[in-house]
TORSEVEX-278625 format. One line per field, with one value per atom (N, C-alpha, C): residue in three letters; x, y, z; residue number from 1; atom name. Coordinates in Angstrom, 2 decimals, decimal comma. Example, Ala and Ser with C-alpha at 12.3 -4.5 7.8 and 13.67 -1.06 7.14 Angstrom:
2
residuo: c(Ala	Ala	Ala	Ser	Ser	Ser)
u: c(13,19	12,30	13,20	12,85	13,67	12,90)
v: c(-5,69	-4,50	-3,30	-2,25	-1,06	0,03)
w: c(7,80	7,80	7,80	7,08	7,14	7,87)
num: c(1	1	1	2	2	2)
atomo: c(N	CA	C	N	CA	C)
//
This chain:
109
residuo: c(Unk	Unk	Unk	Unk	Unk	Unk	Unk	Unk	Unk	Unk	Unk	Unk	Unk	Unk	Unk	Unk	Unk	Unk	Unk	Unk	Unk	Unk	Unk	Unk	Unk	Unk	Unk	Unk	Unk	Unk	Unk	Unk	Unk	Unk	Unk	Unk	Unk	Unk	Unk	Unk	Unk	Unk	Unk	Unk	Unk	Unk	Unk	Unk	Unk	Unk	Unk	Unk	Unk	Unk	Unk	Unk	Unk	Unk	Unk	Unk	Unk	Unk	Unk	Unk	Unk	Unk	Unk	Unk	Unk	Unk	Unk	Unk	Unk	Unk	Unk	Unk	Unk	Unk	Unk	Unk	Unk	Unk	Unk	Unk	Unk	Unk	Unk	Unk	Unk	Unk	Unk	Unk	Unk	Unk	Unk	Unk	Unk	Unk	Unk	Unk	Unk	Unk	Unk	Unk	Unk	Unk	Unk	Unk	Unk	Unk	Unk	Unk	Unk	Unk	Unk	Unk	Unk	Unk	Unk	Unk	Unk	Unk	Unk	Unk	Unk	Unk	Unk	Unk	Unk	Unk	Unk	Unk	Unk	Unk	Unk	Unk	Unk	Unk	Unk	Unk	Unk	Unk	Unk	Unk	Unk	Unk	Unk	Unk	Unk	Unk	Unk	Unk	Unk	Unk	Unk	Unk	Unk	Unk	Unk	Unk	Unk	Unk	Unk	Unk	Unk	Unk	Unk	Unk	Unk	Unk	Unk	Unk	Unk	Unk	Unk	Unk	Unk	Unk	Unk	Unk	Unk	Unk	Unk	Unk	Unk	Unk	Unk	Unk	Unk	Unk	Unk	Unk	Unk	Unk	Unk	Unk	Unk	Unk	Unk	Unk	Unk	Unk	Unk	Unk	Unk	Unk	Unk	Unk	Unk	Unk	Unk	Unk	Unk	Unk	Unk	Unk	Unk	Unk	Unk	Unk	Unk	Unk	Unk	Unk	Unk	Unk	Unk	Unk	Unk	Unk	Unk	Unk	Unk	Unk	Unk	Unk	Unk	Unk	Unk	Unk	Unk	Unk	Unk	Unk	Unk	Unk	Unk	Unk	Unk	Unk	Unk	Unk	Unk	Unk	Unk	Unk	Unk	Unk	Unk	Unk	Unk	Unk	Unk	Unk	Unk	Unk	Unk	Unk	Unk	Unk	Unk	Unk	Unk	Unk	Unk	Unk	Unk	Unk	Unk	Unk	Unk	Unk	Unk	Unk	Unk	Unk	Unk	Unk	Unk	Unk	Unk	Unk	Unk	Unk	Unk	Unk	Unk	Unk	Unk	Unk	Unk	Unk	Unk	Unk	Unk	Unk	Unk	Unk	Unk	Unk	Unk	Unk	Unk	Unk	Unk	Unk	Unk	Unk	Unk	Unk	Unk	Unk	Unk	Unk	Unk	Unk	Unk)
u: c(5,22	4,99	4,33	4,85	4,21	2,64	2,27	1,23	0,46	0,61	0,13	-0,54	0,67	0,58	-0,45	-0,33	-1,07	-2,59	-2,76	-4,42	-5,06	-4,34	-4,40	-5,30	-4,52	-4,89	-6,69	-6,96	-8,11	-9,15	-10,18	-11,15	-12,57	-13,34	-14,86	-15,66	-16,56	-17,31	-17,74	-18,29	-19,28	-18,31	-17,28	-16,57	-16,25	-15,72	-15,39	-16,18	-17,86	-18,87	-19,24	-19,19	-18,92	-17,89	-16,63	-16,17	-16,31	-16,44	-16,58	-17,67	-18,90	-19,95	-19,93	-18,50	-18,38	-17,42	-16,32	-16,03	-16,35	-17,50	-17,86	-18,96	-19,75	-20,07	-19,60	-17,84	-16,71	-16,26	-16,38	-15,78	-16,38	-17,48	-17,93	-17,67	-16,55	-16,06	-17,17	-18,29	-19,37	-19,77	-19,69	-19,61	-18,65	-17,80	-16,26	-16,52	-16,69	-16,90	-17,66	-18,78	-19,81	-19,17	-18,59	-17,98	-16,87	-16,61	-15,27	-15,61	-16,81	-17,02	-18,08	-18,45	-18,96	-18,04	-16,82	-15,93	-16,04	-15,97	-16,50	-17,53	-18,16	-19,83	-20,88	-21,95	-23,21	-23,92	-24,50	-25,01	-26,15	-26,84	-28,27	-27,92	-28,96	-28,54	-28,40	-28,98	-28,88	-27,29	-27,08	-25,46	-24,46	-24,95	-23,98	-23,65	-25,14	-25,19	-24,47	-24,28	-23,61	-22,03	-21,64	-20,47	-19,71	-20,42	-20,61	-20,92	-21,33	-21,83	-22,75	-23,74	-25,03	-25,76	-26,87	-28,37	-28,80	-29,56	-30,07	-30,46	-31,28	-31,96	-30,64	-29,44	-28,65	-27,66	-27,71	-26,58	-28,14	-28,82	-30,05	-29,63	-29,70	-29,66	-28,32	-26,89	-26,23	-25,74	-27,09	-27,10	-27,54	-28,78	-29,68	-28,80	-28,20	-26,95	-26,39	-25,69	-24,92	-25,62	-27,14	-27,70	-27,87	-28,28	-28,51	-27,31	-25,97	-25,08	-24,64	-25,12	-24,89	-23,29	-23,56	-21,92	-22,17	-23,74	-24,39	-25,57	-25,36	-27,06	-27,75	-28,90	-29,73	-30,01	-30,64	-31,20	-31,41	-33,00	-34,07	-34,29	-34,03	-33,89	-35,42	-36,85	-37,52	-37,59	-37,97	-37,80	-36,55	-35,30	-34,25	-34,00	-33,24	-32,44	-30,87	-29,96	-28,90	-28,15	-27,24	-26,33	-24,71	-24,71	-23,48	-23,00	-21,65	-21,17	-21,53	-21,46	-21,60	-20,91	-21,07	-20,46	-19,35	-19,57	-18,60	-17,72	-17,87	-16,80	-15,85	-14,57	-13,78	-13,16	-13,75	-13,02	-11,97	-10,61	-9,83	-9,31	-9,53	-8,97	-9,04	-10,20	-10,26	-9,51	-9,43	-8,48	-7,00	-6,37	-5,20	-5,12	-6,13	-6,35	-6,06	-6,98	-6,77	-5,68	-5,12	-3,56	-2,44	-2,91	-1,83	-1,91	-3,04	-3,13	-2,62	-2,92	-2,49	-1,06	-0,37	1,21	1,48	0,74	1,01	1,73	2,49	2,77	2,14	1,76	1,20	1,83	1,11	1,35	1,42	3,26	3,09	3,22	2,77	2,27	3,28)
v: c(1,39	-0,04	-0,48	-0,26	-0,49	0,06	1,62	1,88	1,30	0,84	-0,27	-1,49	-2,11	-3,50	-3,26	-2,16	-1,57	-1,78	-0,90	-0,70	-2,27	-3,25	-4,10	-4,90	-4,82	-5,13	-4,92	-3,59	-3,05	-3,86	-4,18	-4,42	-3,84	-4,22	-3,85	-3,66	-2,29	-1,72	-3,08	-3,86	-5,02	-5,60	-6,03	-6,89	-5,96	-5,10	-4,06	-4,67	-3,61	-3,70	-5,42	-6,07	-7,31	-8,06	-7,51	-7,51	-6,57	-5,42	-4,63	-5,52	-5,52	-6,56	-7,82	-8,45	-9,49	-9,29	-8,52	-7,73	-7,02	-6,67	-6,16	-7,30	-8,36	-9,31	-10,17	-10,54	-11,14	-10,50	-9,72	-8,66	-9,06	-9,69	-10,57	-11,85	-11,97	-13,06	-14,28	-14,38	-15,57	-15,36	-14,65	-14,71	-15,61	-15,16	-15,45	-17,22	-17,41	-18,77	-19,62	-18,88	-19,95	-20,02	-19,39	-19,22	-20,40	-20,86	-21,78	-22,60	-22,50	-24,18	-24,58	-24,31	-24,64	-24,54	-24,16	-24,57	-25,99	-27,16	-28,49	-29,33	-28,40	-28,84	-28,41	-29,14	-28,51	-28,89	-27,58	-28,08	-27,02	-27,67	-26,97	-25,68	-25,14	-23,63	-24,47	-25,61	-26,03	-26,67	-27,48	-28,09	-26,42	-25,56	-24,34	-23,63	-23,94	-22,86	-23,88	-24,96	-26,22	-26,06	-26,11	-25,51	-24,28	-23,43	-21,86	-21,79	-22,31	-22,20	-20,89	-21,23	-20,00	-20,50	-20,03	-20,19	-20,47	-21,02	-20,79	-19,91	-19,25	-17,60	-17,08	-16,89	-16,09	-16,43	-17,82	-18,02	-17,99	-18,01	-17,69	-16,29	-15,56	-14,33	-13,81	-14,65	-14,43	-15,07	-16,47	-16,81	-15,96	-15,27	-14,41	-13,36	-13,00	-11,68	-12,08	-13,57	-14,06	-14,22	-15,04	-15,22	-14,17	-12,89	-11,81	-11,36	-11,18	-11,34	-12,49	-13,38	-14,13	-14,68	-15,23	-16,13	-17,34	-17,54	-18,70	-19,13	-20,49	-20,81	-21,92	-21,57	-22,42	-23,55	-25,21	-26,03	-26,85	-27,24	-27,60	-28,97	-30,07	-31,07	-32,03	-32,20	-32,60	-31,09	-31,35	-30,47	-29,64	-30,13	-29,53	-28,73	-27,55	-26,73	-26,57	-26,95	-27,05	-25,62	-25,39	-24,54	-24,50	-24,15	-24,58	-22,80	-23,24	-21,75	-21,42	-20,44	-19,83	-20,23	-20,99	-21,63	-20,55	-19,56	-18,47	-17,86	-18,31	-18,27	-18,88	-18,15	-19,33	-19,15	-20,16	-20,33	-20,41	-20,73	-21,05	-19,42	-18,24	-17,47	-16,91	-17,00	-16,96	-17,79	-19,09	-20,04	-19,24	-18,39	-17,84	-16,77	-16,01	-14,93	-15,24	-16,27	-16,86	-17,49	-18,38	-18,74	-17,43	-16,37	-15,07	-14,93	-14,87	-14,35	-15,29	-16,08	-17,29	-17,28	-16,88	-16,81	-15,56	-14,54	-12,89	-13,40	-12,85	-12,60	-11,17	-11,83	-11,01	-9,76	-8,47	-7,34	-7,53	-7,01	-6,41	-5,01	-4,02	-3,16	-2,95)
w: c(-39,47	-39,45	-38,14	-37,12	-35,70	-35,32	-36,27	-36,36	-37,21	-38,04	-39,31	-38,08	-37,73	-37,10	-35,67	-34,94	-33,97	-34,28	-35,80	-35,95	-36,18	-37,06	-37,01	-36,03	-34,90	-33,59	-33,07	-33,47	-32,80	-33,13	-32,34	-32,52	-33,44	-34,10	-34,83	-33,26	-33,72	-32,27	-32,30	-32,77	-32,13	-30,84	-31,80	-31,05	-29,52	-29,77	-28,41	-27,63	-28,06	-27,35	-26,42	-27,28	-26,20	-25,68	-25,78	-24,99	-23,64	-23,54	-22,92	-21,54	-22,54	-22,00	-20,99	-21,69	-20,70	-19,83	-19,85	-19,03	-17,98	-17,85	-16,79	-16,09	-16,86	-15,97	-15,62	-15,61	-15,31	-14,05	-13,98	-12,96	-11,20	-11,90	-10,00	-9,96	-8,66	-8,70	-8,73	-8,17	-8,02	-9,43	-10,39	-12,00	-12,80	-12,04	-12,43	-12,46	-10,76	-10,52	-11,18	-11,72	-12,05	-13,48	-14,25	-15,80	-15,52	-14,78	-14,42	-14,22	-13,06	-13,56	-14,44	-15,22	-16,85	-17,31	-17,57	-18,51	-19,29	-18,18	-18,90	-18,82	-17,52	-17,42	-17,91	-17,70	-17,67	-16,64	-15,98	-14,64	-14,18	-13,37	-12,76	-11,92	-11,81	-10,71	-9,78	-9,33	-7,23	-7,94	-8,71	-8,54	-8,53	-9,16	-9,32	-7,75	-6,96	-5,60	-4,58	-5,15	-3,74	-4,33	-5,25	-5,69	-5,02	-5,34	-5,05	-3,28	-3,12	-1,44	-1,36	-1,99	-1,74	-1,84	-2,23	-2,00	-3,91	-3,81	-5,37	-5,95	-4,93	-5,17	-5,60	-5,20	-5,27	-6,73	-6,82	-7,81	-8,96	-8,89	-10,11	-10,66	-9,94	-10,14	-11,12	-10,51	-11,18	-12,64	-12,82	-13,62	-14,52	-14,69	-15,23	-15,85	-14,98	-15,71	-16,84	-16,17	-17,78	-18,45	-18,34	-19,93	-20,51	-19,38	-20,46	-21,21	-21,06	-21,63	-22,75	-22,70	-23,90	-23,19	-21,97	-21,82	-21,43	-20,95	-20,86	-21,43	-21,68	-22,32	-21,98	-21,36	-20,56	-21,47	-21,33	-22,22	-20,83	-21,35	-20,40	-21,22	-19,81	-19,99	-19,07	-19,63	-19,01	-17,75	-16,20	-15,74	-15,41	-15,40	-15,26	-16,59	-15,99	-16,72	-16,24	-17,01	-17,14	-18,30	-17,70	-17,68	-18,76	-19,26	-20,71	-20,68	-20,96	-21,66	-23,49	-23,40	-24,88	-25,70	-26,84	-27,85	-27,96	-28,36	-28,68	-27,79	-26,51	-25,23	-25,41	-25,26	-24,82	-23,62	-23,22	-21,67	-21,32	-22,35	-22,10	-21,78	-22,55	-22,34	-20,78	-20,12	-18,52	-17,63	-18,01	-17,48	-17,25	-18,60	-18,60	-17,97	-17,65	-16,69	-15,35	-15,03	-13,63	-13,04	-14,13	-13,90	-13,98	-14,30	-14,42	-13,53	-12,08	-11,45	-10,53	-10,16	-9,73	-9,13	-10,13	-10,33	-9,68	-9,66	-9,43	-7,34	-6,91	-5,34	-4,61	-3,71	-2,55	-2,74	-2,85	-2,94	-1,40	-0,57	0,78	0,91	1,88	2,57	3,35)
num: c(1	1	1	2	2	2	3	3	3	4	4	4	5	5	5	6	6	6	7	7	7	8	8	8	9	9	9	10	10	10	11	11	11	12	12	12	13	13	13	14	14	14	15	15	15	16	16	16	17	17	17	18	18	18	19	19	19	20	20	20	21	21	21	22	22	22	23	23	23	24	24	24	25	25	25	26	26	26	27	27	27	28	28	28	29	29	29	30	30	30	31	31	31	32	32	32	33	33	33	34	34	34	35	35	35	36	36	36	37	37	37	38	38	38	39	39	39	40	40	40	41	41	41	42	42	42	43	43	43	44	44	44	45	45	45	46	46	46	47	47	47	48	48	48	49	49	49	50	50	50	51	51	51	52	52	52	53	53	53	54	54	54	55	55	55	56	56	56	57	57	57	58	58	58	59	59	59	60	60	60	61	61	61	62	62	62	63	63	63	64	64	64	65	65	65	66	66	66	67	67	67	68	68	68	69	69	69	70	70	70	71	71	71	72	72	72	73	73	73	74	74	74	75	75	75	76	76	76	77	77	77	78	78	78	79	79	79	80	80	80	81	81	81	82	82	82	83	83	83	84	84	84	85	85	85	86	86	86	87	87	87	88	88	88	89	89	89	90	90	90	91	91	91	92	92	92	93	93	93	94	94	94	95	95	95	96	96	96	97	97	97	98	98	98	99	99	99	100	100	100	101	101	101	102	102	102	103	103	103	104	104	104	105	105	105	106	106	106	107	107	107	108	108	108	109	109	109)
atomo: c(N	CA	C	N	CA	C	N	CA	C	N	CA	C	N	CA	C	N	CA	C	N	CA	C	N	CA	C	N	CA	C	N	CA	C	N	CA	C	N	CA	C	N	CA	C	N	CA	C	N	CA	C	N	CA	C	N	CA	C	N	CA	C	N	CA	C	N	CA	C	N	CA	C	N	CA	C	N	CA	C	N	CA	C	N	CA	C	N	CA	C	N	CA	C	N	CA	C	N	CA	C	N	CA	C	N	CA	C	N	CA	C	N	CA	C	N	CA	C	N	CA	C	N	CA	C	N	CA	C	N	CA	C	N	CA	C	N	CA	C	N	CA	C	N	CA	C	N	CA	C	N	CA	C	N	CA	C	N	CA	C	N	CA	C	N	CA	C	N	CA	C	N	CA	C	N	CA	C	N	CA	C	N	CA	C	N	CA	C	N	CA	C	N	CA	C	N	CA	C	N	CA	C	N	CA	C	N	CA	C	N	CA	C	N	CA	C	N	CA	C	N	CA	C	N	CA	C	N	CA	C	N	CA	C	N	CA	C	N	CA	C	N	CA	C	N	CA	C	N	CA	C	N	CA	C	N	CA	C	N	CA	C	N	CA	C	N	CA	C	N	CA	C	N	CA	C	N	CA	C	N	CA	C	N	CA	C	N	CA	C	N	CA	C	N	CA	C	N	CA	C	N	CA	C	N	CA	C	N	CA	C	N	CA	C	N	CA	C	N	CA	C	N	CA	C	N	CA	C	N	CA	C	N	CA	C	N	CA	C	N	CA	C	N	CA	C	N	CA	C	N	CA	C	N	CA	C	N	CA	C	N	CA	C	N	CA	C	N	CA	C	N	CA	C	N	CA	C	N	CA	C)
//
């Protein structure tokens, strides 16, 4: 029964595969960051790099990763381009990550 309820569980390669995917472009925190705050915005690379405290060059770049991942999606407004998460994201589940961690205590040494 537990092996029943187990396989259950597993994921379709697609699904794996992107998870896997966003998983590893989650894994940089200035990724991390910019996925957080789109949670309820939409916002330009310069509002993302004044957020972020970098450069635009730099938070561009890590924009670029996500779109190629499919966790963000650009929409160009006149000259601006603004910044949205992936319909199919849910953010909330990162939110619960971050609050796990949140809660976690200082590993001492």
């Amino acid at each position: 029964m537990a092996v029943a309820a187990a396989e259950r569980q597993t994921l379709s390669a697609p699904s794996e595969r992107r998870m896997r995917r966003l998983l590893d472009v989650l894994c940089d925190p200035t990724r991390l960051k910019i996925v957080r705050a789109l949670r309820d915005n939409q916002l330009a690379a310069s509002d993302l790099a004044r957020v972020l405290g970098r450069s635009r060059s730099a938070t561009s770049q890590h924009l670029r990763v996500l779109r190629e991942a499919d966790v963000v999606r650009p929409a160009r407004n006149g000259n601006v381009v603004r910044y949205r998460l992936a319909a199919d994201l849910n953010a909330q589940i990162i939110e619960d990550i971050a609050a796990a961690f949140d809660r976690l205590e200082p590993v001492s040494t």
